[in-house]
N, C-alpha and C positions, 0 to 999 in steps of 0.2 A: 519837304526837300531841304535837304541840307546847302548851304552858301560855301560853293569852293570858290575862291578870287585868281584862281592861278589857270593856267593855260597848259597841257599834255599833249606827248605827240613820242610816237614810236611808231618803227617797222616793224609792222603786223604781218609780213608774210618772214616763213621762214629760211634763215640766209642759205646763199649760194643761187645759181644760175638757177634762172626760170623764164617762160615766159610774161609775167606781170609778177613788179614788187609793188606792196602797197607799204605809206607811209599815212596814220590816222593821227589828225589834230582834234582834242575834243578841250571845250572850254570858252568862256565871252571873248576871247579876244582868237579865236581861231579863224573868223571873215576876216578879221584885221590886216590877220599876216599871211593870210593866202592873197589876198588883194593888191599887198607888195612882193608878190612873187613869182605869180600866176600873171599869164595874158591870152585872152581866146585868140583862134586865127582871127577871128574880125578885130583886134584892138582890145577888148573890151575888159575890165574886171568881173571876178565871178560873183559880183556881188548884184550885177547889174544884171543880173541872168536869172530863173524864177528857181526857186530851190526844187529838189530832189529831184534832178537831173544828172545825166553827165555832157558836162560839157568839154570840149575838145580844144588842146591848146600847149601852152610852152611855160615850165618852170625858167625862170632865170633869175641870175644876181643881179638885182639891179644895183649895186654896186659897182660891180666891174661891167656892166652893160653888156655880160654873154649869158647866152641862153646853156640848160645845165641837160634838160629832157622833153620829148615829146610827151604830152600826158592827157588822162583821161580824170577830171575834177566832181567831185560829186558833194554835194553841200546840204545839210539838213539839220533843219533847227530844233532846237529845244523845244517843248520835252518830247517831242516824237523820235528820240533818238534811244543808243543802245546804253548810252549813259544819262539821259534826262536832261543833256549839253548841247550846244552848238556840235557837232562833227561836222568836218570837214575829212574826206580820204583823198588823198594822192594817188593815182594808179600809173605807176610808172614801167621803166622796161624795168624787166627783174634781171639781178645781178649783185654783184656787192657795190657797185660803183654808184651807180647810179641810185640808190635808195638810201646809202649813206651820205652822199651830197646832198639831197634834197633833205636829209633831215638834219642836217646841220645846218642847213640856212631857217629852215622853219626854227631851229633852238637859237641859234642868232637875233633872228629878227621877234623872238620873247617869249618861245613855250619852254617849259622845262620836258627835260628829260622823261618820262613813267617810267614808274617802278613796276617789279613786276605784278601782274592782275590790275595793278591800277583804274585801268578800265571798267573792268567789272567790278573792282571794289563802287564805283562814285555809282554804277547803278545799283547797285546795294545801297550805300550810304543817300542816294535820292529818292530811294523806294521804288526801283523799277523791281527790283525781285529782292528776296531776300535770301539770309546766308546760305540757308540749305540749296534753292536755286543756282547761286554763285558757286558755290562747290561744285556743281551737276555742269555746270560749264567746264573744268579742266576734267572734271570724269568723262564728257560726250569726247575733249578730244584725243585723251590718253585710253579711251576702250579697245578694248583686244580681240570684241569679238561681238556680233550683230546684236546678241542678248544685252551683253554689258552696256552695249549703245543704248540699247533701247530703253534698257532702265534708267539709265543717266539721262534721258531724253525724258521720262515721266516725270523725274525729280525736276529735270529742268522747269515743266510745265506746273510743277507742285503738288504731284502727285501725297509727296509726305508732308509737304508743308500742309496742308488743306487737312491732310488727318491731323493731325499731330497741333493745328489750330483748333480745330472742333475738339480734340479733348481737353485743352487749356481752357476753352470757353465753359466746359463742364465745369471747370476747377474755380472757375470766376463764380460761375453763379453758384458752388456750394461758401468759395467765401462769404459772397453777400447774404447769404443766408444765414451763417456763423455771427457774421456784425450783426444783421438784425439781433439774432437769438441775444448775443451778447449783451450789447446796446440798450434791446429793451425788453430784457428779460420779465422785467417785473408789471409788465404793460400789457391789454388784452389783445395780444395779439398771436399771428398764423406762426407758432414757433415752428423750429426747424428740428425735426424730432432725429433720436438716434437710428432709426429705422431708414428715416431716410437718406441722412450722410453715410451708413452703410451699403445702403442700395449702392450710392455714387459715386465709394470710394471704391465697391471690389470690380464695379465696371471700368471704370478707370484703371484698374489694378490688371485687369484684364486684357484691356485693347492696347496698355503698355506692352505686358506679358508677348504679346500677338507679334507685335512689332517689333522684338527681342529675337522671338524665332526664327523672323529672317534672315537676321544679322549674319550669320555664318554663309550662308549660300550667296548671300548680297558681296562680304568680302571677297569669296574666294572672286567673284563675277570683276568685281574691281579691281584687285590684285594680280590675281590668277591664284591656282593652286597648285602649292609647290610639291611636286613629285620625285621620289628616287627611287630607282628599281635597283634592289639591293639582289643579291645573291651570292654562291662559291662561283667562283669561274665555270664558265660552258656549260652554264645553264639555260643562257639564250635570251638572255636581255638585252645584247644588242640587237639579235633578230627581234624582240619586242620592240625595241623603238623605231629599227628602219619598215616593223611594219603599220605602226601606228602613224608615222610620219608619211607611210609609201611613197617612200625611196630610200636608196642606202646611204645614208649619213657615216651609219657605224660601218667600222672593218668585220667580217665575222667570218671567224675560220674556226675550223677541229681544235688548234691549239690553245688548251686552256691558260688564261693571262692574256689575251693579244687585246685585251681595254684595258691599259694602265694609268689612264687620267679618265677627269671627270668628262661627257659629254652633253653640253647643256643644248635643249632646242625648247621652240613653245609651238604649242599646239592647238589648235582651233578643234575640240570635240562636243559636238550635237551644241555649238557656244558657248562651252565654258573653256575658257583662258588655262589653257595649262604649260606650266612651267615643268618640264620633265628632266629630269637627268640621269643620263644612264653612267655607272659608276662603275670603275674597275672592281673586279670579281674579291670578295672577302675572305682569305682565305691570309695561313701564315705561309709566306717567303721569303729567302734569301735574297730576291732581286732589287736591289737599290731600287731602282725605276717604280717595279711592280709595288714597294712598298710604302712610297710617297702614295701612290693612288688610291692603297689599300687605306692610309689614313685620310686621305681627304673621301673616300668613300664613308668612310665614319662621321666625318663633321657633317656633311650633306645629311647623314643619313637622321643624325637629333636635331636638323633644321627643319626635317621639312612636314611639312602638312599631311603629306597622304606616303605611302611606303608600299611599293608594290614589289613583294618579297615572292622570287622564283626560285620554284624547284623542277629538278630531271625525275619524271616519275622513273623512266628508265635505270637508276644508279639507286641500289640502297641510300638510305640515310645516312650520314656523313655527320662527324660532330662539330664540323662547321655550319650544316645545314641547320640544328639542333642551335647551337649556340647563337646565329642570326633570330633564327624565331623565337629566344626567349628575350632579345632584345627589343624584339616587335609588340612584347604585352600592351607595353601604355602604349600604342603607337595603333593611330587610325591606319588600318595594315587589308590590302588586297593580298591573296595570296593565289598566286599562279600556278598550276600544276601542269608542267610545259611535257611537250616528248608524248604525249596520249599514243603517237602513233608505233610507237616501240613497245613490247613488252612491258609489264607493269615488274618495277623491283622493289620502288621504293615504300615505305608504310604509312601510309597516310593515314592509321587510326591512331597513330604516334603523334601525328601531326595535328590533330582532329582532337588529339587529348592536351597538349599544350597550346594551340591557338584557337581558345575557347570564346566563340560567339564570333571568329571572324570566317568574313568570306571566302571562300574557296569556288575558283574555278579552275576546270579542267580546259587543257588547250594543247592545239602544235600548230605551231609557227610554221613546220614543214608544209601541213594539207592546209594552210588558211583556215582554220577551223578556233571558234571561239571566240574574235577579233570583238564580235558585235555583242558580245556575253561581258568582256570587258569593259565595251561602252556603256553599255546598261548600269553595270557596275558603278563606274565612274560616274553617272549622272544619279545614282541613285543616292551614293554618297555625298553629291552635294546638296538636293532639294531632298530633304527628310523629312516625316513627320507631315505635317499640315499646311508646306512650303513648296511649292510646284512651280514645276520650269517657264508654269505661262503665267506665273504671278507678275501683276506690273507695280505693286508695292513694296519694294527690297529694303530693308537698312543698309547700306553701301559702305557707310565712313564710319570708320572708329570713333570718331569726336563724336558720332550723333549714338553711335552705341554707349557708351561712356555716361553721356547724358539718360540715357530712356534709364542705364541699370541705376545712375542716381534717382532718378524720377519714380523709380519702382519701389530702393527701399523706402522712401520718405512716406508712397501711400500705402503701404504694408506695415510701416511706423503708426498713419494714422490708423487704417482698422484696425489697428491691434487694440488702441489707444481707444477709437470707439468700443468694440466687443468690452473692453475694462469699463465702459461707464467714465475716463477721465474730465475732467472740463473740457468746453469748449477753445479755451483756451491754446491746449495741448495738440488738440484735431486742428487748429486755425493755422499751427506754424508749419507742421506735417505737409496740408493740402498747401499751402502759399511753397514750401518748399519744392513738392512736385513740378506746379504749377511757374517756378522761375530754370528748373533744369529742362523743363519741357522748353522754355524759351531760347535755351541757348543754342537751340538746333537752327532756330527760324533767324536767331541773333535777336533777337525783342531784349533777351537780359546776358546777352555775352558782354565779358569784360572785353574794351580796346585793345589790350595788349594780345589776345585772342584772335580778334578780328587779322590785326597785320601780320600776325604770324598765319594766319592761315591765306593769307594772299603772296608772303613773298615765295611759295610755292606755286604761286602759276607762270606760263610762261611771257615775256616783254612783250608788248601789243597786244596784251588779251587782257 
């Protein structure tokens, strides 16, 4: 446990009218100053009352000898607490008034201000959880969607720390076994042959690899997945989104052009987070209006994650329809084949010859037909490969991707380095170097400057 000497306190709920605001003191001196502030209706200080209670009673300044709120006090010591500290919470009426008062006299009478995460940083910093944990806190409360929660809920409980510690523990004991060899090379002893730092390293090499593949489907889960339904006008992409959303957000009429800006919504599908925008129609016009949208349909369109490109099977091909779809090559691209229920005009083996290896489905908007062929789509594209919707092991955060792809090349450096037959020497700094990028997930070898950068991203009383 780390020695903090200072005293914090912040409102923990979030401002505006409510029914209960809480104000959280954590720190040695937090009985102190609630002792001078607090009074139960019997008289009494909360010190004098058995901890992990709530006791009932009256903020006041004793200063000015007036009372500020009726309140509910709750007191719980060290280290059974959410920071390894004295807490103290305040349960006050919620409002601005009234939560802002009381923590101005708590900052008064000798806490400082918390930054933000602060909180969770000192149970990080006192070993109540570690970083990857601490991260899974602003992920549980920023989730968009029951899946995202849940995962963030696993990481909380250390789902990837616990891996992600068992294969550094691998990397430790092939160290120790390198020093020995090193060490006492020329001594009779149980040396550490190249056969078996092989074995150790491509496993490791492996369960990194593993761990990598999720990373995609774990972001989108975090972030969401950014979406744009591109098309030429009146091909029925706002009827796509008012009916992915069922209801009508979008305007949608015969008149081609009537979406001349972007329309942004988010969407909760089988639980993945999706961030959709339906985009004015791409096509060349004359119309000031129409052609702000038509460029901001452009910008959306090289932003986003996934591109769900609609066409009217009903209208031949168009060399705008042509001209979207060769923009869609590099571009992870769903493609819609809307109108099924009209006549067939357009050529989809034209289409089928330049959008090579992407998905096609057939649909109309008009019969409800296809909606759930879409879903399927859309979920298929996020869990791919050997990565499945009911996995509770995700990679979620960039930082902890960043680290495993360090941690990958370094033991792909070593086996290369064993299969050459090079010193042990060479294999020693490879595994030690996996072995501290694997730390920087858990925080064991993150730099400080790391650490507070990634707290002043959460939010004040968390």
């Amino acid at each position: 446990m780390v020695y903090i000497d200072d005293t914090i306190a912040a409102i923990a709920t979030a401002p505006g009218e409510a029914g209960i605001g809480i104000v959280r003191i954590s720190g040695e001196k937090a009985i102190n100053i609630i002792d001078e502030i607090f009074q139960s209706k019997q008289g009494k200080k909360l010190s004098q009352y058995p901890v992990r209670r709530m006791t009932y009673g009256y903020i006041f300044n004793p200063d000015k000898k007036e009372k500020i709120d009726e309140v509910l006090v709750h007191y719980t010591k060290a280290p059974y607490t959410y920071t390894k500290e004295d807490i103290v919470e305040i349960n006050c009426h919620g409002g601005f008034i009234p939560v802002k008062k009381i923590l101005e006299l708590v900052l008064k009478k000798g806490a400082r201000a918390a930054d933000p995460g602060e909180f969770t940083k000192r149970a990080f910093l006192n070993g109540r959880i570690d970083l990857a944990q601490a991260e899974a806190v602003m992920d549980l409360i920023s989730a968009k969607t029951d899946k995202g929660f849940d995962v963030a809920l696993d990481q909380l409980e250390g789902f990837l720390s616990k891996k992600v510690s068992a294969t550094r523990k691998k990397l430790l004991d092939m160290l120790a076994h390198i020093e020995v060899s090193i060490d006492f090379s020329e001594e009779d002893i149980d040396e550490v042959t190249l056969e078996y730092l092989l074995h150790k390293s491509e496993e490791v090499e492996k369960e990194i690899e593993n761990l990598l593949k999720t990373a995609e489907a774990g972001k989108i889960l975090r972030e969401g997945l950014n979406t744009v339904i591109v098309g030429k006008p009146n091909v029925g992409k706002s009827s796509l989104l008012n009916a992915l959303l069922r209801e009508a957000r979008a305007i949608v009429t015969e008149v081609p052009g009537t979406t001349r800006d972007v329309i942004e919504e988010h969407l909760n599908i089988r639980g993945i987070p999706i961030k959709i925008i339906d985009t004015a129609g791409i096509r060349e016009t004359e119309d000031i209006v129409e052609k702000i949208g038509v460029e901001k349909s452009k910008e959306f369109f090289n932003k986003a994650d996934l591109v769900i490109f609609m066409l009217d099977i009903s209208t031949p091909l168009t060399r705008e329809d042509l001209q979207i779809l060769e923009l869609t090559k590099d571009k992870k691209t769903l493609i819609l084949i809307n109108k099924t229920d009209l006549p067939q005009k357009a050529d989809l083996d034209k289409v089928k010859e330049i959008a090579v290896n992407k998905k096609m489905i057939k649909i109309s908007l008009v019969e409800e037909k296809g909606l759930e062929a879409v879903e399927d789509a859309l979920e298929d594209l996020v869990y791919t490969g050997e990565v499945k919707a009911k996995d509770r092991l995700l990679v979620t955060n960039v930082r902890h991707k960043n680290s495993l792809e360090r941690a990958l090349a370094s033991i792909q450096d070593g086996v290369s380095a064993i299969k050459k037959k090079m010193p042990l020497d060479f294999v020693e700094v490879d595994v030690k170097n996996t072995w501290e990028a694997l730390g920087e997930i858990t925080g064991d070898t993150v730099a400080e400057d790391i650490i507070d950068h990634i707290f002043k991203n959460f939010c004040i009383g968390k």
